[in-house]
C-alpha positions as CSV (number, residue, x, y, z in Angstrom):
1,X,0.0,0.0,0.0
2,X,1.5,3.7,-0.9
3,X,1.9,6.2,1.7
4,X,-0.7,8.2,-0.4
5,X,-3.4,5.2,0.2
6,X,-2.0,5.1,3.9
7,X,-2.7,8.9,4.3
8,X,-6.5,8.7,2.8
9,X,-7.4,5.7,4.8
10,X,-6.0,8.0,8.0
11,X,-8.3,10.8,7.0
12,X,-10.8,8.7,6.4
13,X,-10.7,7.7,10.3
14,X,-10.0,10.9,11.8
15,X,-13.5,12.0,10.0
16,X,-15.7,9.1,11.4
17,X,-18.1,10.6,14.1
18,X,-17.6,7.2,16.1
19,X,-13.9,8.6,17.6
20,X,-16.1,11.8,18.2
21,X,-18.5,10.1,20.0
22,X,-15.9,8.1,21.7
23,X,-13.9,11.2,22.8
24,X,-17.0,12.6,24.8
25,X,-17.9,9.1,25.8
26,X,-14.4,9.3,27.8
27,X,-14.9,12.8,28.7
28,X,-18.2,11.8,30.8
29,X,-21.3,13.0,27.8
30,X,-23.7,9.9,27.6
31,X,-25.6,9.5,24.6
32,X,-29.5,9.6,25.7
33,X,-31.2,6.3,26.4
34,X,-33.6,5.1,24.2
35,X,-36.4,2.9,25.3
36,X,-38.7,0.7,23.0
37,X,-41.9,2.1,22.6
38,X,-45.1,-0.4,23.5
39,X,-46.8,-1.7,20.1
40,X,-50.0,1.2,21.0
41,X,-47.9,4.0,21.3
42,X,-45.8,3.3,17.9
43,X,-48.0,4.8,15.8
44,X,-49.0,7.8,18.3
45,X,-45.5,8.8,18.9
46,X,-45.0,8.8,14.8
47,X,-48.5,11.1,14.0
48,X,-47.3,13.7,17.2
49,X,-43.8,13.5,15.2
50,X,-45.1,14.3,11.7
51,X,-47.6,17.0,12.8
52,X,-44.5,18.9,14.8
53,X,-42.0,18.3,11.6
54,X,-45.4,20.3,9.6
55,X,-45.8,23.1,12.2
56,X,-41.5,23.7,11.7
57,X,-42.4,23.7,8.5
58,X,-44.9,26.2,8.4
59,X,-43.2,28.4,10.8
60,X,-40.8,31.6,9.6
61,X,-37.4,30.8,8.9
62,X,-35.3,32.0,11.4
63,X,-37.4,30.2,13.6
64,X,-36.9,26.8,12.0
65,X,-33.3,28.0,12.2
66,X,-32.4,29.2,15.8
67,X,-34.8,27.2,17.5
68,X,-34.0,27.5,21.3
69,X,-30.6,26.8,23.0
70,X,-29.8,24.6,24.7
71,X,-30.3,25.6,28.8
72,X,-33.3,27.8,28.6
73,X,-35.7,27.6,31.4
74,X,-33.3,26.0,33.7
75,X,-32.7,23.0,31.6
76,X,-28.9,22.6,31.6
77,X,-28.7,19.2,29.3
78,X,-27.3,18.8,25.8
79,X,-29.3,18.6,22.3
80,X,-29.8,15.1,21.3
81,X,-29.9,13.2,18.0
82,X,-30.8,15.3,15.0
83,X,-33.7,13.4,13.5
84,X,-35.4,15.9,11.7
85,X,-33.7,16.2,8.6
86,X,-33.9,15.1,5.3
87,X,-31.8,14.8,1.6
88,X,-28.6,16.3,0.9
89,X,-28.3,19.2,-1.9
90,X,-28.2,18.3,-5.5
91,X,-24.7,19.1,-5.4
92,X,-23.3,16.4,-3.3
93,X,-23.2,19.1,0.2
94,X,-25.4,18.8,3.2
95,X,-27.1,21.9,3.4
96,X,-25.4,24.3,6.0
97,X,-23.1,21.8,7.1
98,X,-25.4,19.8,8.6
99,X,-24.9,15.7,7.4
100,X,-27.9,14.4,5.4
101,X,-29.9,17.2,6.6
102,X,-31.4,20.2,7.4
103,X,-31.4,20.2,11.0
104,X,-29.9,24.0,11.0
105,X,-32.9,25.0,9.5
106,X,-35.3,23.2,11.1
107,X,-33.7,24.4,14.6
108,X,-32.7,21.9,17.3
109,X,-32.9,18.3,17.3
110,X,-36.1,17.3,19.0
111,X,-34.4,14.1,20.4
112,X,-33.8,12.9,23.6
113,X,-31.0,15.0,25.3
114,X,-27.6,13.5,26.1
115,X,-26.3,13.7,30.1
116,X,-23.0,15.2,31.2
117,X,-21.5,13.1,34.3
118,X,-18.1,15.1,34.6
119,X,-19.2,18.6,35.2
120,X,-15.5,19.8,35.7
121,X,-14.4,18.9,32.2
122,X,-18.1,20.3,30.5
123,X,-16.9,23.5,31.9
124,X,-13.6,23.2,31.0
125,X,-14.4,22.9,27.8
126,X,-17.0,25.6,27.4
127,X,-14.7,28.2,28.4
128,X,-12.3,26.6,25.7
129,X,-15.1,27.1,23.3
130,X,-15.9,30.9,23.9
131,X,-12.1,31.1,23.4
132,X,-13.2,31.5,19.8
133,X,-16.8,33.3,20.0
134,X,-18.0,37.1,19.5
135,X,-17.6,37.9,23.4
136,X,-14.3,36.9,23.7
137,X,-13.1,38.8,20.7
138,X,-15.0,41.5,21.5
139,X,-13.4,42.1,24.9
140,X,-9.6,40.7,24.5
141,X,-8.7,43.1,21.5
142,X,-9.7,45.8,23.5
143,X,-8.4,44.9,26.3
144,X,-5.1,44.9,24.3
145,X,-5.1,48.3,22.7
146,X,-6.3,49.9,25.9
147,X,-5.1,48.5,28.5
148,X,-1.2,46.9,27.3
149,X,0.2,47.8,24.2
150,X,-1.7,48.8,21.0
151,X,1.0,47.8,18.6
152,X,0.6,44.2,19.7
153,X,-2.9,44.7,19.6
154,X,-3.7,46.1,16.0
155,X,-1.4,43.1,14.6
156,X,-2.8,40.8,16.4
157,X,-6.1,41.9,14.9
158,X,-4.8,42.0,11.4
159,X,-3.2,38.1,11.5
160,X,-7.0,37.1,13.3
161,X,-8.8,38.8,10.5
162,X,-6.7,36.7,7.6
163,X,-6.8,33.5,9.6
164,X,-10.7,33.7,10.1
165,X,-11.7,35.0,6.3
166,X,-9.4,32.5,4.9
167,X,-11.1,29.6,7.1
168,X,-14.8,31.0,6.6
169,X,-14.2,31.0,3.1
170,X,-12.3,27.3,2.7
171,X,-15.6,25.8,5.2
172,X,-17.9,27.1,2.0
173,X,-15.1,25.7,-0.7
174,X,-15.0,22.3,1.0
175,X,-18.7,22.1,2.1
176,X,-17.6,19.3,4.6
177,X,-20.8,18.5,6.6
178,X,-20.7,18.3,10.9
179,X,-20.5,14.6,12.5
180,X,-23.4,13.0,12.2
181,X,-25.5,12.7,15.4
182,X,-26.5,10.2,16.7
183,X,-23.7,8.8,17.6
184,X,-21.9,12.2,18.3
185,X,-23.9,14.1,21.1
186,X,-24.4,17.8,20.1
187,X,-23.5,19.6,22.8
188,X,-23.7,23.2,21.0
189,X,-26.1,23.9,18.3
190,X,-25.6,27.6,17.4
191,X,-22.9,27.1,14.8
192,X,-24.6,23.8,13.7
193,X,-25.2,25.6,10.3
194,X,-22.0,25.9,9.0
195,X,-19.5,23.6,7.1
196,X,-17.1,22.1,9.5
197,X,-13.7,21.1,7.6
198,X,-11.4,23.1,8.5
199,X,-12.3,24.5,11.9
200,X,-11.7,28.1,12.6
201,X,-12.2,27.6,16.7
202,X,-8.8,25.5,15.9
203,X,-7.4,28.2,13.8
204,X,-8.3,31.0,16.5
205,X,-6.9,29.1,18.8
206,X,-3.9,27.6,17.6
207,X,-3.0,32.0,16.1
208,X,-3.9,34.2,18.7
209,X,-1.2,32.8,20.7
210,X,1.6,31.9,18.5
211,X,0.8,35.3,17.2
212,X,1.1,36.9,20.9
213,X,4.5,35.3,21.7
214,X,5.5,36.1,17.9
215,X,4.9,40.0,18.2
216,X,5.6,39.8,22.2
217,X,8.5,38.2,22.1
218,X,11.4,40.8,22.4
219,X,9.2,43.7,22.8
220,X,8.7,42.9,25.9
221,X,10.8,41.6,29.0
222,X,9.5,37.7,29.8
223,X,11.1,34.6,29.8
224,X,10.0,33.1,26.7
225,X,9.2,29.5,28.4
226,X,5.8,31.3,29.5
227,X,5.1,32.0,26.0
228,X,6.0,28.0,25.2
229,X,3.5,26.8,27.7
230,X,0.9,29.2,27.0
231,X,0.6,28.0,22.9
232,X,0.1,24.7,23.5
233,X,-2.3,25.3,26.8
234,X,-4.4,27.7,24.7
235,X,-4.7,25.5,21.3
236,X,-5.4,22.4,22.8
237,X,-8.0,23.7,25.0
238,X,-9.8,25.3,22.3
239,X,-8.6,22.1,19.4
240,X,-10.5,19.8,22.1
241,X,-13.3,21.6,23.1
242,X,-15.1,21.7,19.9
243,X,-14.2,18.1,19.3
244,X,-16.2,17.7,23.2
245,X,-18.8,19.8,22.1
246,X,-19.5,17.4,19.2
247,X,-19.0,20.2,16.5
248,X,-16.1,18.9,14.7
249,X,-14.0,15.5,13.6
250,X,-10.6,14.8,14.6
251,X,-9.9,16.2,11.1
252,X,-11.6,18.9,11.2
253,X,-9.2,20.2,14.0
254,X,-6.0,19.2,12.6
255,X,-6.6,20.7,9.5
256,X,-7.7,24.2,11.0
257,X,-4.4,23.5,13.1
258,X,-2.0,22.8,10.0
259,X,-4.3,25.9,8.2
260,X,-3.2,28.0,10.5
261,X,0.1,27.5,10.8
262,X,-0.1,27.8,7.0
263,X,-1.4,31.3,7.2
264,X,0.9,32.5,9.3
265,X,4.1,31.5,8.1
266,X,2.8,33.6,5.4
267,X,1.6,36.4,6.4
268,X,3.1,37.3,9.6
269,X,6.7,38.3,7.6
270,X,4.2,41.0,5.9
271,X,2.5,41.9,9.1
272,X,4.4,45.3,10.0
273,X,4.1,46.2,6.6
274,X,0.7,45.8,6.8
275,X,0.4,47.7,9.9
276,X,3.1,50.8,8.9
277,X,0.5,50.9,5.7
278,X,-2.7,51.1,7.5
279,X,-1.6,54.2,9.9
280,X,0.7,56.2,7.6
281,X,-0.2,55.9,3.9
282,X,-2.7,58.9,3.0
283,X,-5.4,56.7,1.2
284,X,-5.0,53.7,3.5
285,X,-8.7,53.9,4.9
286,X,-10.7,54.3,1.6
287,X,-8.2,51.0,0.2
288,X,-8.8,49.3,3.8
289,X,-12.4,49.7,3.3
290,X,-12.7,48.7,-0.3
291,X,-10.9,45.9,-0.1
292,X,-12.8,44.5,3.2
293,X,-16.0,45.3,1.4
294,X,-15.0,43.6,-1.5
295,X,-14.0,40.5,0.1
296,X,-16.9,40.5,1.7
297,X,-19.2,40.3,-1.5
298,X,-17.2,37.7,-2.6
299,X,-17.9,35.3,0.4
300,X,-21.5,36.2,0.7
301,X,-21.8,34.7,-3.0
302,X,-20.2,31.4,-1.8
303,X,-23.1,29.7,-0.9
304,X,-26.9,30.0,0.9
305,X,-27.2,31.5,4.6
306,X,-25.5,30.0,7.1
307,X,-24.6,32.0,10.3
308,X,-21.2,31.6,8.6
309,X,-21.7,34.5,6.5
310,X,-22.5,37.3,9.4
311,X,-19.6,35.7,10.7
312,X,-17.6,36.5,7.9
313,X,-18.9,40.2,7.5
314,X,-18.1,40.4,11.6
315,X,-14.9,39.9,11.1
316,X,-14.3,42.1,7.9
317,X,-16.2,45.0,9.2
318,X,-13.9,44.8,12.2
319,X,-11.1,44.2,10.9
320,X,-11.5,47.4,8.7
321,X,-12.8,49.7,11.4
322,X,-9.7,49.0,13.7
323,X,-7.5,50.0,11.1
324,X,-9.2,52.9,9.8
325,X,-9.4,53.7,13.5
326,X,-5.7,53.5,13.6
327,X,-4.9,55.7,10.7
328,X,-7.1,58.3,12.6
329,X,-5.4,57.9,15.7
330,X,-1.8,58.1,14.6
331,X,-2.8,61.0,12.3
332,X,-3.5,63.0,15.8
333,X,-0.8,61.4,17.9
334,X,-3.2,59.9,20.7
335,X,-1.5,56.4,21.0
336,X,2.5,56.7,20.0
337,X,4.6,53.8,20.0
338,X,7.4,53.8,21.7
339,X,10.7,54.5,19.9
340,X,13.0,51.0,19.0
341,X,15.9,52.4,21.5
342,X,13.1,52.0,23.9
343,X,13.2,47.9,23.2
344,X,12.6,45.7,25.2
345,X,9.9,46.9,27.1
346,X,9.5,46.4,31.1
347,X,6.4,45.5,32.5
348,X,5.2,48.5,34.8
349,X,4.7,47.9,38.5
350,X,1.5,47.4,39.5
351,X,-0.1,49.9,41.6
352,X,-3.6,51.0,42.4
353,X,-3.6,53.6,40.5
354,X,-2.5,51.7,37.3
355,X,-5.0,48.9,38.9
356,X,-7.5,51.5,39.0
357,X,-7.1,53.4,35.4
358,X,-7.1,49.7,33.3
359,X,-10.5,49.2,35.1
360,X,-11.8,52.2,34.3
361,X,-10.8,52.2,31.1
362,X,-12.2,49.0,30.3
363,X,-15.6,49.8,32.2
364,X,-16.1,53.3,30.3
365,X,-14.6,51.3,26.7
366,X,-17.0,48.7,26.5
367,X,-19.9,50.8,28.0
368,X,-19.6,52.6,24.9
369,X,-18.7,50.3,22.7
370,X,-22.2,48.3,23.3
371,X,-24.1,51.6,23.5
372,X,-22.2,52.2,19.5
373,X,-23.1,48.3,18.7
374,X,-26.8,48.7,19.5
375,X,-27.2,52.1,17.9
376,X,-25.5,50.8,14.9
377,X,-28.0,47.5,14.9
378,X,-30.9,49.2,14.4
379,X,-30.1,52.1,12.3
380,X,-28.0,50.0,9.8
381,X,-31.0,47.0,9.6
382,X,-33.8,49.3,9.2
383,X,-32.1,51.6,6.4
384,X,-30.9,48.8,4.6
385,X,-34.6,47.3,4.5
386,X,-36.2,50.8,3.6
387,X,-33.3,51.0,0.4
388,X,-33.7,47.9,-0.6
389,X,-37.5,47.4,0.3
390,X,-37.4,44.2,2.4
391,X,-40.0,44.2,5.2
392,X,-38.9,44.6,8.7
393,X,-41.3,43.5,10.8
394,X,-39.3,40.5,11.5
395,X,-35.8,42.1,11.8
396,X,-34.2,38.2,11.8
397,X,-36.0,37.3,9.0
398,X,-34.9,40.6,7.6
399,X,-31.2,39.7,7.9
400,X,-31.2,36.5,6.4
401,X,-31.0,38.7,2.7
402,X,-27.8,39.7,1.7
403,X,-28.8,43.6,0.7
404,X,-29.3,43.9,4.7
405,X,-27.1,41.6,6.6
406,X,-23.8,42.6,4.5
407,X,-24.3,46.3,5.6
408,X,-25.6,45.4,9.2
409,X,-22.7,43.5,9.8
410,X,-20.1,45.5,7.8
411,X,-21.2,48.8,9.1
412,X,-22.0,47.9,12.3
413,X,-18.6,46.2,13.4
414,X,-16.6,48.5,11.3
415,X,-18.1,51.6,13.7
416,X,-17.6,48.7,16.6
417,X,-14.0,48.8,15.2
418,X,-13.5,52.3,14.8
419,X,-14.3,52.9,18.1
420,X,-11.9,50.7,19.9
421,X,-9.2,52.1,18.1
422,X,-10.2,56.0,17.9
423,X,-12.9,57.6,19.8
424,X,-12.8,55.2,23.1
425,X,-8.8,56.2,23.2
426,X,-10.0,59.9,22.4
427,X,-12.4,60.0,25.5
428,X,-9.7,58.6,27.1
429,X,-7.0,61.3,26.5
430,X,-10.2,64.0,27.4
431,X,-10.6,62.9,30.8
432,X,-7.4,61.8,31.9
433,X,-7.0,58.3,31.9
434,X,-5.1,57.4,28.9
């Protein structure tokens, strides 16, 4: 047998949803219990299924889609077995990433849910998932350009953005459906409409923290085995989590591993360039924003709605506003780098006051960075219906059309974006606390 035959038949393994279901077998998640029904409730149990798979049906979309999460109304047990769904597409892909089925659509699987026995590890493992979701993003960046060293912070931004549009856009290429459940226990539903192969929780994780000891790393004063045991901590964490969470094969994650890697060997070489660009060439924000927006087009023509494509426009629109922010910023001298003969940088002693100022500052930053982000939600949502004349009345109906959720999302997180980097360091320079 050839090392090529060897190297299929290894892939082949590493995608079967049995080593899933194994891995959270070991990890303590039980798949639910199924008992057979008595001959007299057969057919009962079938009749109350079909007339619930018609009223899905006949509900609106995004209701068929979202469904309810899991843990609503004190119910803290996993989804179950997806058995409403139904044939693949015509072109050989499961509809949103969902294996022989449209279980994203039709929201969450009415099945029996699964049980969790180790309660140490489920948490574990949820906090390795929100490693990689919209509140963790939303508060780490920040945290980094207010708080520690904006430098590190913009990069870091600009290496997350080409890691996450490059994986986004492969997941629609490939069109590799989810594990099939059952066996796999679906511990998470929300991204259950999107490809899976390669996974960007992997790539997330496995970047943001070769990237941090990458553009740390002699800017700063720390013995670099902290930034050796942090990498693997971090990846693996998040890498195993969404295997846990029953989101994504064994191949899933090594390939958003490897991709990542990929990726930044490179881009990183480029990333001061990038960065020197963005906050000193005179036209940088109307190229940063054309070329976001035009990437942008391009994935939303990739494939049907998935949450995959707000995703997407998330992380372009931020992307672009933190850089267009930083072109404003440097432009009026409120966050300076410090010179290179200043190199390597000491960490500060911690006082109260300097205790006392990063709290404030991150208090008063993300104060206003949700009261931007709600502003911007419903302005952006209801102009783009009235332009385009798409009815409102159901706003998440509303977004599932490309003329309104590629503005919402672009606009929105691009102001999001702009703020971070611009007017929250601006109020900060007004009242003292920069």
């Amino acid at each position: 047998m050839s090392l090529t035959q060897r190297l299929v038949q290894l892939a082949v393994r590493l995608q079967e949803p049995q080593r899933v279901a194994g891995f959270q077998r070991l990890c303590g998640v039980e798949a639910p219990f199924s008992r057979p029904a008595e001959p007299g409730q057969q057919q009962q149990q079938q009749e109350e299924e079909e007339e619930e798979d018609e009223k899905q049906l006949e509900a609106p979309a995004d209701l068929r889609r979202r469904g309810r999460p899991p843990g609503t109304s004190g119910d803290r047990r996993c989804p179950g077995d997806e058995r409403n769904q139904c044939a693949a597409k015509r072109d050989g892909g499961a509809p949103n990433g969902v294996r022989n089925g449209l279980a994203a659509e039709l929201g969450p699987a009415r099945g029996k849910p699964g049980r969790v026995s180790n309660w140490p590890l489920y948490y574990l493992f949820r906090l390795g998932t929100e490693l990689g979701n919209e509140t963790f993003y939303i508060t780490f960046f920040p945290f980094w350009i207010w708080n520690l060293d904006p430098l590190v912070g913009r990069r870091l931004v600009i290496l997350w953005v080409l890691v996450m549009y490059l994986g986004q856009c492969t997941k629609d290429i490939i069109r590799r459906p989810r594990p099939a459940s059952p066996p796999v226990v679906k511990l998470e539903v929300f991204y259950n409409s999107e490809y899976s192969m390669p996974s960007t929780h992997a790539m997330s994780g496995t970047a943001i923290p070769i990237s941090m000891v990458l553009l740390t790393y002699g800017r700063w004063q720390y013995p670099v085995i902290y930034g050796l045991i942090l990498i693997p901590c971090w990846s693996s964490l998040v890498c195993l989590s969404r295997v846990y969470m029953g989101m994504h094969s064994i191949l899933d994650i090594i390939a958003g591993f490897l991709y990542a890697i990929f990726i930044l060997a490179v881009f990183y070489p480029c990333v001061d360039l990038i960065d020197n660009f963005n906050q000193t060439h005179r036209y940088a924000p109307l190229l940063i924003i054309g070329l976001h927006l035009a990437l942008g087009i391009f994935s939303f023509t990739l494939d049907t709605w998935s949450t995959s494509r707000g995703d997407t426009a998330q992380i372009l629109g931020s992307g672009a506003g933190i850089a267009c922010g930083s072109h404003v910023t440097y432009r009026m001298g409120l966050l300076l780098d410090p010179s290179l003969d200043m190199l390597p940088l000491a960490r500060p002693p911690v006082t109260v006051i300097l205790l006392g100022k990063a709290i404030l500052r991150i208090l008063i930053g993300m104060g206003f960075v949700a009261i931007v982000r709600c502003i911007m939600k419903k302005v952006t949502i209801s102009l783009a219906c009235k332009i385009f004349g798409i009815s409102c009345d159901d706003i998440r109906k509303a977004r599932q059309h490309m003329e309104v959720e590629l503005p919402y999302q672009y606009i929105t997180y691009g102001i999001v974006g702009f703020s971070i980097t611009f007017l929250v360091p601006y109020i900060f320079s007004f009242i003292g606390i920069s």
